[in-house]
N, C-alpha and C positions, 0 to 999 in steps of 0.2 A: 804251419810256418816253421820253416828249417831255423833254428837258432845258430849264428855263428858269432856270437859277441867271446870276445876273449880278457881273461882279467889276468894281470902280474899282483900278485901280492907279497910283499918287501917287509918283514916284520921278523925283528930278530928273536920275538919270545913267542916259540913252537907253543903253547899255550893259547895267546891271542889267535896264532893262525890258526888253532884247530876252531876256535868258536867261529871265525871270520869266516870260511870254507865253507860251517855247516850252515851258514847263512847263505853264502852264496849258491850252497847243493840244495838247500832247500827252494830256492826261487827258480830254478832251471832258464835263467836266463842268459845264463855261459857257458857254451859249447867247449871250449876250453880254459883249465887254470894252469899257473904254473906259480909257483911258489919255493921263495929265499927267503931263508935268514941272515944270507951273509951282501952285506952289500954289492962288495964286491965281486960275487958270482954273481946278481942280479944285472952288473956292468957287464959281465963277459956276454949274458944273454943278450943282450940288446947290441953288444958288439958283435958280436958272432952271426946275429940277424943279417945286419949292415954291410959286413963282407962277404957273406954267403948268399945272400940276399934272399932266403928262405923265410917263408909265411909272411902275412898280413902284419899289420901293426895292430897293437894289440890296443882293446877299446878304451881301456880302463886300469889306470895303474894305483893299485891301495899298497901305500907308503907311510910308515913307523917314521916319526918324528925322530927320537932317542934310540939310536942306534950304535953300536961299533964299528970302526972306521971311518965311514962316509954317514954323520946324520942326514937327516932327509933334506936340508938346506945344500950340504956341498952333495950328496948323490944326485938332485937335480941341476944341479951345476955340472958335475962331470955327465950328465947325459945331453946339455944343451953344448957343451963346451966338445964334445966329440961329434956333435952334429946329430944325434942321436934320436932328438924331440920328433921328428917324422915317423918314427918306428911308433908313437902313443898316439894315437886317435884323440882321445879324450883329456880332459885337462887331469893332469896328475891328482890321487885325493891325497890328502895327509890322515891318517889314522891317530889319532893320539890322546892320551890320559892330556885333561887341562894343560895347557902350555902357558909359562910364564910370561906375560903380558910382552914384556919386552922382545922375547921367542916370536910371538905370534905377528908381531908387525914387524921385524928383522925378517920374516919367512914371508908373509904378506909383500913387503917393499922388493924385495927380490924378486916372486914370483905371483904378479898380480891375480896367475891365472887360476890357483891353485886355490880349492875347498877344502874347507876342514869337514870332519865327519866322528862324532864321538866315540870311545871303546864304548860297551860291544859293539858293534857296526850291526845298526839295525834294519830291517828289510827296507823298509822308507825310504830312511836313505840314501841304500845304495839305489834304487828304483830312480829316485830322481836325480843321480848323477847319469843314471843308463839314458832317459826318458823314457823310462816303461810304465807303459798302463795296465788299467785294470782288461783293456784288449788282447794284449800281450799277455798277459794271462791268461786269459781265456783260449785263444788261441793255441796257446801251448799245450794247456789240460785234455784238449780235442785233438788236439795232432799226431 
């Protein structure tokens, strides 16, 4: 079984993203990643998608709550507000250390559609934002 799931991950502290990656390298369930730290180049990509009209939409977007410039509240704002939302397959996750109760239903009420998922991002997890099984592993191991 050919893998073509593709993941954007959005996290401004290159730390997190190295852990987040080796999870995601470790499960071979993503034929491509692409990976920002800066919000705002994360916008260009998704913009540059949309005008160019170049590749698929991408399955799965793991997005850093506390970030510089755009937190993850107003970056999913400017990707719904540019029309954007059709370039992500999957409902956007949020990645993030505990959020302050108040944080988590402000980002909830906004954006009903969105999971949370705790640091480290554990294989579980991500598995059940994908719907991958224990088939889908198997078949991968064999392919």
């Amino acid at each position: 079984m050919e893998n073509k799931r593709s993941v954007v991950i959005l996290d401004d502290c290159e730390v997190d993203q190295f852990f987040v990656r080796r999870t995601i390298d470790a499960t071979q369930w993503f034929s491509h990643v692409d990976q920002f730290v800066d919000s705002r180049e994360a916008l260009a990509f998704f913009l540059s998608k949309k005008i160019n009209s170049t590749g698929d939409a991408v399955d799965l977007l793991l997005l850093d709550f506390r970030m510089p410039h755009f937190n993850g509240v107003q970056f999913l704002h400017q990707i719904r507000s540019c029309k954007l939302g059709g370039l992500i397959k999957s409902v956007a996750v949020m990645m993030t250390v505990p959020l302050l109760q108040c944080d988590a239903d402000a980002f909830r009420n906004a954006h009903p559609d969105v999971h949370f998922l705790d640091k480290p991002l554990k294989r579980e997890a991500l598995g059940s934002m994908i719907g991958a099984t224990q088939i889908d592993q198997y078949e991968q191991c064999v392919a």
